[in-house]
C-alpha positions as CSV (number, residue, x, y, z in Angstrom):
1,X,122.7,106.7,74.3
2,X,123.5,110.3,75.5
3,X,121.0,112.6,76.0
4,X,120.6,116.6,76.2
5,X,118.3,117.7,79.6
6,X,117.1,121.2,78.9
7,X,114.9,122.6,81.8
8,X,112.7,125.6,80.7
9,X,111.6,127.9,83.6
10,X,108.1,129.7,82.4
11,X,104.5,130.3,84.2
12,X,100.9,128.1,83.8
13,X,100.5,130.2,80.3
14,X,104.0,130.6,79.0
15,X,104.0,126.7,79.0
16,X,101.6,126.4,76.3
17,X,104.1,128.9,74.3
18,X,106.7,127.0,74.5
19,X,105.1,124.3,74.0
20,X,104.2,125.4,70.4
21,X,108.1,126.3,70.2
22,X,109.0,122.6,71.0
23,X,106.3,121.2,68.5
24,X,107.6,123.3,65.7
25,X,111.1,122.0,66.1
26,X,109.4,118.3,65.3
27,X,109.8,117.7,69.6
28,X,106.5,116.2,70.1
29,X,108.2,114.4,73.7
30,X,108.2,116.6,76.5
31,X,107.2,117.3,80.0
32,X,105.5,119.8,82.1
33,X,105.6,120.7,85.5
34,X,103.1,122.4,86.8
35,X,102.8,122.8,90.7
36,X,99.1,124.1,90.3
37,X,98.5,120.6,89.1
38,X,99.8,119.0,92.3
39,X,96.4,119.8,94.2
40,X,94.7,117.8,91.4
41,X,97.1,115.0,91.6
42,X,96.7,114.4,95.4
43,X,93.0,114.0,95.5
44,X,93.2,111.6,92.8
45,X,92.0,108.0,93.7
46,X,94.5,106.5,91.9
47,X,97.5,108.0,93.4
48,X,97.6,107.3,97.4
49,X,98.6,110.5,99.7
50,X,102.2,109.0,101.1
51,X,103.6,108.0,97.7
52,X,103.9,111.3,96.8
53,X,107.6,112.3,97.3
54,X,108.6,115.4,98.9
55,X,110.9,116.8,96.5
56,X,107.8,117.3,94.4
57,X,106.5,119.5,96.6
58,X,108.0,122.7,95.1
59,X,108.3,126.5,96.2
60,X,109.5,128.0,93.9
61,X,106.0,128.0,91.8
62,X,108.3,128.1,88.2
63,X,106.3,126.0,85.7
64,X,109.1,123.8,84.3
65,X,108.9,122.6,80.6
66,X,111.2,120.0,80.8
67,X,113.0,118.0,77.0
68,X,115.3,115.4,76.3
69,X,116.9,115.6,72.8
70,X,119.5,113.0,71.6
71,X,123.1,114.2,71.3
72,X,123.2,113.3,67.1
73,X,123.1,115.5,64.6
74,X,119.1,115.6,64.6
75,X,119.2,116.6,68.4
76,X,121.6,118.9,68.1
77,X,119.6,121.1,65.1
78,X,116.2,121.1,67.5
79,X,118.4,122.0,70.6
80,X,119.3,125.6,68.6
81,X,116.0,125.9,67.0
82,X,114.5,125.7,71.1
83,X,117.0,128.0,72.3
84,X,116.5,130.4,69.3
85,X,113.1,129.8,70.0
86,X,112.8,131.1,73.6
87,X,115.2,134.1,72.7
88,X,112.8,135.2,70.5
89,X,110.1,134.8,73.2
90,X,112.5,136.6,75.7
91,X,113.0,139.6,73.4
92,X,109.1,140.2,73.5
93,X,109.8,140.8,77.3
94,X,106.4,139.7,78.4
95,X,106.2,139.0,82.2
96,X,103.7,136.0,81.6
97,X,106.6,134.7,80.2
98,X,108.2,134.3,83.4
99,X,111.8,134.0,83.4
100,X,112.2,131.7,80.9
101,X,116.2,130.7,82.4
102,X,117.1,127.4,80.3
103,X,119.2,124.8,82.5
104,X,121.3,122.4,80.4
105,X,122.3,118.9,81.3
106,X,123.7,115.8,80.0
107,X,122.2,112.6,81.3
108,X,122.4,108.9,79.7
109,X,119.3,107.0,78.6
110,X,118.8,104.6,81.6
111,X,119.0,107.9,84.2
112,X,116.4,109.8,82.0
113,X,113.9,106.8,82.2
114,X,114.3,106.9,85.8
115,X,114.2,110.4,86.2
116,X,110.4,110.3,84.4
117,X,108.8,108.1,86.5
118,X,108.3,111.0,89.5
119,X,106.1,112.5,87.6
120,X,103.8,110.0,86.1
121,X,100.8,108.4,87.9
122,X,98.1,106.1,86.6
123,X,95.9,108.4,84.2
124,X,91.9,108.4,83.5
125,X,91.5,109.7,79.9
126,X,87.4,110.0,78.8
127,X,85.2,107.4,79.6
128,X,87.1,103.7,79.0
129,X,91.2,104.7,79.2
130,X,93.5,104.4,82.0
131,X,96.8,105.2,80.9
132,X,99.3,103.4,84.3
133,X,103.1,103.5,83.7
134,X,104.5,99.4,84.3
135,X,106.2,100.8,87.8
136,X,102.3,101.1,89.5
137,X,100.2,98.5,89.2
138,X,96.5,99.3,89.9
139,X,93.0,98.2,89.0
140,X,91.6,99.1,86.3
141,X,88.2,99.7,87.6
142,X,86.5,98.8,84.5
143,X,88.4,101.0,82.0
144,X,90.7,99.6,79.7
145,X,94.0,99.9,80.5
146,X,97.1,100.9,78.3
147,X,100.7,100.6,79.5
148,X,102.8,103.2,78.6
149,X,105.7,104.1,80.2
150,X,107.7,107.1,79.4
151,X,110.4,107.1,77.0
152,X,112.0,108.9,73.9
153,X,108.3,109.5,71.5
154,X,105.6,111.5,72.2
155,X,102.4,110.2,73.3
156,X,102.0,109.3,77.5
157,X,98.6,110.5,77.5
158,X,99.8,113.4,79.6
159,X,99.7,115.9,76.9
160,X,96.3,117.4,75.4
161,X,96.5,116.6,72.0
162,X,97.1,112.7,73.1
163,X,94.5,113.0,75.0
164,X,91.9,114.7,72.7
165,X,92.5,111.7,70.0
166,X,91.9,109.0,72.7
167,X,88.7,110.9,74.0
168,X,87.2,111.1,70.7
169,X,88.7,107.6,69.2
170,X,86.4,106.0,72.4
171,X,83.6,108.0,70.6
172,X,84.2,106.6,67.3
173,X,83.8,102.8,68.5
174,X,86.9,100.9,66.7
175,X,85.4,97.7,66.9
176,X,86.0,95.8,64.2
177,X,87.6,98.9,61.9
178,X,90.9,99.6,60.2
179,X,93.1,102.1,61.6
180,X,95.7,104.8,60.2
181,X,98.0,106.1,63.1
182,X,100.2,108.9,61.3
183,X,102.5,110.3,63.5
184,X,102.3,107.2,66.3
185,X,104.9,108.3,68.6
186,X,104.7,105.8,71.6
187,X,101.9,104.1,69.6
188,X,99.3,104.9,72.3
189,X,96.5,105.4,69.9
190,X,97.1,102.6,68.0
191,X,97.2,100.3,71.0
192,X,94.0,102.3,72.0
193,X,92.2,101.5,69.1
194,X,93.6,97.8,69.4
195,X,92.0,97.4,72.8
196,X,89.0,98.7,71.6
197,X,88.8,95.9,69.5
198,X,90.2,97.5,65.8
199,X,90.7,94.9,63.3
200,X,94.1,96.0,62.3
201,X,96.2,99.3,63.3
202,X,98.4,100.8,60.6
203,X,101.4,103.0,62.8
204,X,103.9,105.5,61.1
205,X,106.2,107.6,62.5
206,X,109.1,109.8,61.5
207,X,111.5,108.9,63.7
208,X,113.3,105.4,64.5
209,X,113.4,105.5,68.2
210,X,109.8,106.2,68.0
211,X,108.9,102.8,65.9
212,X,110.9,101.0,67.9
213,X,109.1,102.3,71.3
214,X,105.8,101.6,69.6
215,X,106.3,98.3,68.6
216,X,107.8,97.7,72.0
217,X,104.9,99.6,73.6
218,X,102.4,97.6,71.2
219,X,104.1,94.1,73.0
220,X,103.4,95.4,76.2
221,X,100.0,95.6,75.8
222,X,99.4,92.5,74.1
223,X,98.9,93.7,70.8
224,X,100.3,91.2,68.3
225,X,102.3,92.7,65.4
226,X,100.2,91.2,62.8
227,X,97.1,93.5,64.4
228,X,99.6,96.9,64.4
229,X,102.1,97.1,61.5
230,X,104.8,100.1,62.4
231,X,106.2,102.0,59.5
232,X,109.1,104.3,59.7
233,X,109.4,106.8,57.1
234,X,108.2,110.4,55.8
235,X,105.0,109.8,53.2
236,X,105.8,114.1,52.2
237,X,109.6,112.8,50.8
238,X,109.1,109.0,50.1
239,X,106.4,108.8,47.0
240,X,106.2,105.2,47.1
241,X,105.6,105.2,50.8
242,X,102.6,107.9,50.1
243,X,101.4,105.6,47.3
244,X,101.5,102.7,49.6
245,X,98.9,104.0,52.1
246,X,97.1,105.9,49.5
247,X,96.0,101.9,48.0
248,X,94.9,101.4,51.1
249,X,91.4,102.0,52.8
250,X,91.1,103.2,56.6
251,X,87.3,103.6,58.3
252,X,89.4,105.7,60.9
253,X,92.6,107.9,60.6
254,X,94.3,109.4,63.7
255,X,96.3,112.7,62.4
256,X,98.0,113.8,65.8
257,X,100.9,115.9,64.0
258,X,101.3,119.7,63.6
259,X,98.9,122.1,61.5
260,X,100.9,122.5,58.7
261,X,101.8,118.9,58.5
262,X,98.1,118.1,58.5
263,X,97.6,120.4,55.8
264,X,100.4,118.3,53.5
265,X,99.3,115.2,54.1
266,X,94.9,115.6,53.5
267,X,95.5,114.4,50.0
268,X,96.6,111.4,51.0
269,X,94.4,111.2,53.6
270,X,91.4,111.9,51.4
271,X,92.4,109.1,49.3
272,X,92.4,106.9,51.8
273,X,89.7,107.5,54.2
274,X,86.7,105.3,53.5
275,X,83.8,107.3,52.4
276,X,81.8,107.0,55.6
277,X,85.3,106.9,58.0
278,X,86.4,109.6,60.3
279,X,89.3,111.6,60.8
280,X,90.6,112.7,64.1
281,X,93.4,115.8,63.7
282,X,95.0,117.1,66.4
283,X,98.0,118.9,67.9
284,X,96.8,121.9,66.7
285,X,97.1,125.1,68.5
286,X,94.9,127.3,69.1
287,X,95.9,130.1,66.9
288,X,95.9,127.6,63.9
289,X,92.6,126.6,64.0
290,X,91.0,128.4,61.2
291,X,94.1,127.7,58.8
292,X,93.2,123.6,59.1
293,X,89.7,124.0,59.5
294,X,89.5,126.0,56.0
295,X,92.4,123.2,55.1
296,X,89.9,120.4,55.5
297,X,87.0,122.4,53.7
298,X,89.3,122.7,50.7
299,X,90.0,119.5,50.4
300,X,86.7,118.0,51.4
301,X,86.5,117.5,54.7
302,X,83.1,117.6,56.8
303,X,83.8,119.0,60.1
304,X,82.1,117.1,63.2
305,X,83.1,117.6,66.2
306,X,85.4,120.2,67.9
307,X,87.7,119.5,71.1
308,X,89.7,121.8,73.0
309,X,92.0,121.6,76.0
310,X,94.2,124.2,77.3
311,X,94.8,125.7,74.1
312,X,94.9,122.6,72.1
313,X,92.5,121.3,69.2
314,X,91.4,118.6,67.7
315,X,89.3,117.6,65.3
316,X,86.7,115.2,64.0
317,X,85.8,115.0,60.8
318,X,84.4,113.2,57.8
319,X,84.6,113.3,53.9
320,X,81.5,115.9,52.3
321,X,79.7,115.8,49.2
322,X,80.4,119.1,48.4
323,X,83.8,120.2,49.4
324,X,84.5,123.6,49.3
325,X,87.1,125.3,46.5
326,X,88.6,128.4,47.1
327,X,88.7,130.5,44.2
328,X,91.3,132.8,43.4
329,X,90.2,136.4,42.2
């Protein structure tokens, strides 16, 4: 398969913009460069000085957001929304922007996997995870390990929001529970929660190539298919889907989507989160905060817990006995 390269040239701050530009187009797979985060990277006891390649070692100090996007019909709709996107941002004519320049390329599947691996490394995440791509092979150290290697769905552990569900889903001890993954991208939570010791993972996503990366993912790590079931389809469009997992019964859902997403889909979420379960939501921006937190009060949601990262929030949550109505005047 053919794929789009776009390059985004931006700063430490314009990154998280964009960002939110990419997640609103439904592109929940990208990468960013950062060469602040090099310093960081090098004293890492995971990643040995001398493997570091040179060519990493940047000079030009542009933050590069960096996308693959499929050349079909769905790819080519997000690649004009991004680049409508950053024209917006470049009529604003902020300089903390940075020069937001776009570079286009054209690369096939097998080149874009390799192209990945420079820039990911083995990866503690909270207390237990350590997410290692299946090119490095390293000791776990006593955390539990997840392979993940990069590929066409989000979730490498890289990004905040991924990272803010697995922090908190090591909090909520899975031992033993039923999961919902909506929104699994590479399946990394649900693997997560499967080496944690869940009784059975639930996984939906969206978009093809991503089921078929999770359930390859899910293999990789041991996880047998009868412990993670991996659903393709949209429960907003397909109302025997939503009825489907709305007969079901989760102690733990894992909501890492988009704010207005979230917001759709807490019926069916209330419906099927057991009474003393949790909810984890995240890939929330900052800005939206307040329009999901008053979401989940509406529909009767017990906020827990607050996490943030860089501009990033999630969630943790639980079902109240009073939930709050708005009332309109």
């Amino acid at each position: 398969m053919k794929f789009n390269e776009i390059t985004i040239h931006t700063t430490t701050i314009g990154a998280e913009v964009i960002s939110g530009v990419l997640m609103n187009e439904g592109i929940t797979c990208f990468s960013v460069d950062d060469p602040s985060d090099l310093a960081e990277l090098l004293e890492s006891k995971y990643v040995p000085f001398d493997y570091v390649e040179d060519g990493l070692l940047r000079e030009d100090g542009d933050v590069l957001v960096r996308v693959y996007l499929a050349e079909n019909e769905q790819g080519q709709l997000q690649l004009e929304g991004v680049l409508a996107g950053i024209d917006k941002l470049r009529a604003e004519n902020e300089d903390w922007l940075g020069s937001l320049e776009i570079e286009l390329s054209e690369t096939d599947e097998k080149d874009w996997e390799n192209n990945w691996k420079q820039y990911f490394h083995p990866l503690p995440i909270g207390e237990k995870f350590l997410v290692v791509p299946s090119w490095e092979k390293v000791p776990g150290e006593g955390r539990v390990v997840i392979e993940i290697d990069p590929a066409s769905s989000f979730g490498t552990g890289r990004h905040e929001t991924t990272a803010l569900c697995l922090e908190a889903l090591e909090k909520l001890e899975p031992a033993g529970k039923n999961v919902l993954d909506m929104g699994c991208g590479s399946g990394i939570l649900g693997i997560g929660a499967s080496l944690l010791g869940a009784n059975h993972i639930d996984a939906v996503d969206i978009d093809m190539v991503a089921t078929r990366i999770a359930n390859e993912n899910a293999e990789k790590n041991g996880v047998p298919s009868e412990e993670m079931e991996v659903f393709c389809g949209n429960v907003l469009t397909d109302e025997a889907m939503w009825n489907s997992f709305a007969g079901k019964r989760y102690d733990i859902i894992l909501a890492n989507i988009v704010a207005d997403i979230i917001d759709a889909m807490l019926p069916l979420f209330d419906a099927c989160l057991m009474p003393n379960g949790r909810m984890v939501c995240s890939g929330i921006i900052s800005p939206r905060k307040e329009f999901v937190l008053n979401s989940l009060a509406i529909h009767g949601f017990e906020v827990e817990e607050i996490k943030e990262k860089n501009d990033w929030i999630a969630i943790v949550c639980k079902k109240s006995k009073t939930p709050f109505r708005e009332i309109a005047i």
